[in-house]
N, C-alpha and C positions, 0 to 999 in steps of 0.2 A: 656570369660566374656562378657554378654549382655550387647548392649551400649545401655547409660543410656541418654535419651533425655535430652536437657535443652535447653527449649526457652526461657525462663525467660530470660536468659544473651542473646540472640540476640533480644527480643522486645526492650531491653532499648534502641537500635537505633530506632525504629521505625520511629524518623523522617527523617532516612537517607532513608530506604524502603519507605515510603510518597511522599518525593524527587521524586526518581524515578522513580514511579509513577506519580508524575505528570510530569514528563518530558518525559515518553514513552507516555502518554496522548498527550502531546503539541507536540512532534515529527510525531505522526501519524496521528494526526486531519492535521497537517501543509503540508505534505506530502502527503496526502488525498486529501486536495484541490488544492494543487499546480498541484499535480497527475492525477486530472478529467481533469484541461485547458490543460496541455500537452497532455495527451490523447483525447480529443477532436480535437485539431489542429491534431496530427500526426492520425486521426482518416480518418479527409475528403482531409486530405493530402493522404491518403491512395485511398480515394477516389475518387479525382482528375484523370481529362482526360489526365492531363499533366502526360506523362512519368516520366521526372525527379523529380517533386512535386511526384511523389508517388513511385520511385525509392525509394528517398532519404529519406521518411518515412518509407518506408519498411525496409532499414539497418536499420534507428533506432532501431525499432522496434527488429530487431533482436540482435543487437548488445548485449542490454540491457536485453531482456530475456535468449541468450544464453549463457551468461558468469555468476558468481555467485557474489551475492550481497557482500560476502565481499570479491573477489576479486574488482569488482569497488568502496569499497570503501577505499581501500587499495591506488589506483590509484589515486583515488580524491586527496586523502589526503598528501601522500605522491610524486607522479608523478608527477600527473598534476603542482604543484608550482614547478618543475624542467624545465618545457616546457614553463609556463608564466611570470618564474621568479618572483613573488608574493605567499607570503606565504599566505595560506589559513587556515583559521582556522578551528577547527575541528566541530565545531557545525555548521559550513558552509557547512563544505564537509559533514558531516551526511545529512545536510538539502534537499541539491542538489540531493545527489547520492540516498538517499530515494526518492525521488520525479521521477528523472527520470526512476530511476527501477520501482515506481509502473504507470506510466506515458505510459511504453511500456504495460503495461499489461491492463490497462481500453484502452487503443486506441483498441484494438484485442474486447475486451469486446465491446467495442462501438457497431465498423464497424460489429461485428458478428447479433449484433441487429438490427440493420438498413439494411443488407442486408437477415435480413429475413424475410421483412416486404412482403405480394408480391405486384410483380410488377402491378400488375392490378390496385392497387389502387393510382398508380402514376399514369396510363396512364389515369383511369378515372378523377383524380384531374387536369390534364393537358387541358381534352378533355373540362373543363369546364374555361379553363383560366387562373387557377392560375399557376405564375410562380415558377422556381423551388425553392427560398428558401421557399417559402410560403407551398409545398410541404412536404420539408425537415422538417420544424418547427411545421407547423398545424396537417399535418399527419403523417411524418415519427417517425418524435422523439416521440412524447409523447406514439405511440405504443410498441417502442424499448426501453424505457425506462423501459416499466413494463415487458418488457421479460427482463433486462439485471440483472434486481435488483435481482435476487439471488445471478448470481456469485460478481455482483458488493460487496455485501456484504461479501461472502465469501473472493473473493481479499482483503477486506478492515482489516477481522480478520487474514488474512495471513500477511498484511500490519505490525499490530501490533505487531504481532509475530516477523518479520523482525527486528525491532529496537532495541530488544536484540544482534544484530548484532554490534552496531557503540556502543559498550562498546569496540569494539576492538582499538577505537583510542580513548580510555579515555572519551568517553560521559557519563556524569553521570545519564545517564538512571537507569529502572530496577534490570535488570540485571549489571550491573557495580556495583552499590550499595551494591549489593548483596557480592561481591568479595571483595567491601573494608568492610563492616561485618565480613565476616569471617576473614578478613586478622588483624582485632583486635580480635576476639573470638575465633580465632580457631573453630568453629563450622560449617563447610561446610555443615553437612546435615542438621540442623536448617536450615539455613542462606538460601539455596538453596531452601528446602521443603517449606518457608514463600513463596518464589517466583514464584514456579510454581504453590501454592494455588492463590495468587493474578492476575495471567494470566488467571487462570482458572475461577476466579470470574468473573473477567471482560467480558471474550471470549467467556464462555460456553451460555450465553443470544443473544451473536451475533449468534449464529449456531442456535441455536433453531430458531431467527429471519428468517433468512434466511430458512430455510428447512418451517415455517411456511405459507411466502411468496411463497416458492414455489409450496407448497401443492396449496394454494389458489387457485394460475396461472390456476393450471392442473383440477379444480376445474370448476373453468368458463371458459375454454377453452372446 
């Protein structure tokens, strides 16, 4: 027997899907920024003369890209208040453990920018006086910035995608919403199909950005 669709009984929630929606919105945008300054620090920590300044960015660095997002956030949440003896809450530890996972991946994204600038144009900015933050800020970045903004963007729609992830510790994201729909409707392929339509609204404008931006780049280059 053909199943027989019915959204009409999962829209009457719509503002639980709303919700979540706005809160994978506020989770990503929060995460996003918190994400650039970490990345930025563990960026010219990367960069640093000092060994251990840039030792000790490098673990980060690794730590956090090589293990999986909800493994650390599993960790946040439940481990770490074992080790600090303070419960953590869960929209804290989503907030953190988002931030530092995408925090290791813009620092990579930085330092890939900035070290592909060439060097000649350091040595000519020198030869005339200025020192080196003056280097780093007037010339280095503003030219690393517009190489970095494809992936940066791309990280940012992987970002988004990511927060369907902290429904695993009861954040009432998206995706979480989605589960408690069903878990009154019985309707999982509704309830699911609304969600990955609303991902898709959202996400599919960021890719087209990015691949637009990138075309550009290769354009005037």
């Amino acid at each position: 027997m053909p199943y027989k669709w019915d959204f009409n009984t999962v829209l009457q929630f719509w503002d639980l899907f709303a919700w979540g929606l706005w809160l994978t919105f506020a989770y990503t945008l929060g995460s996003i920024v918190v994400g650039v300054v970490i990345g930025m620090v563990i960026c010219f920590g990367r960069l640093s003369r000092f060994r251990f300044i840039s030792g000790l960015s490098r673990a980060y660095q690794e730590v956090f890209r090589c293990t999986p997002l909800l493994v650390q956030l599993m960790w946040f949440y439940y481990a770490l208040p074992l080790l600090i003896g303070v419960t953590i809450e869960n929209y804290v530890a989503a907030m953190l453990t988002l931030s530092l996972y995408a925090g290791s991946f813009y620092s990579e994204i930085f330092r890939g920018g900035i070290l592909s600038i060439d060097k000649g144009q350091t040595e000519a900015a020198k030869a005339i006086a200025m020192s080196d933050r003056q280097v780093m800020w007037r010339i280095i970045i503003p030219q690393a910035f517009k190489r970095v903004l494809p992936s940066f963007i791309n990280q940012s729609v992987i970002q988004f995608k990511n927060t369907s992830l902290i429904s695993v510790i009861s954040v009432g994201e998206l995706a979480y919403m989605a589960a408690v729909v069903n878990g009154q409707t019985y309707r999982p392929l509704e309830a699911f199909t609304i969600v990955a339509l609303l991902y898709f609204v959202v996400l599919f404008p960021m890719t087209q950005a990015a691949d637009y931006v990138e075309h550009r780049m290769r354009v005037s280059d």
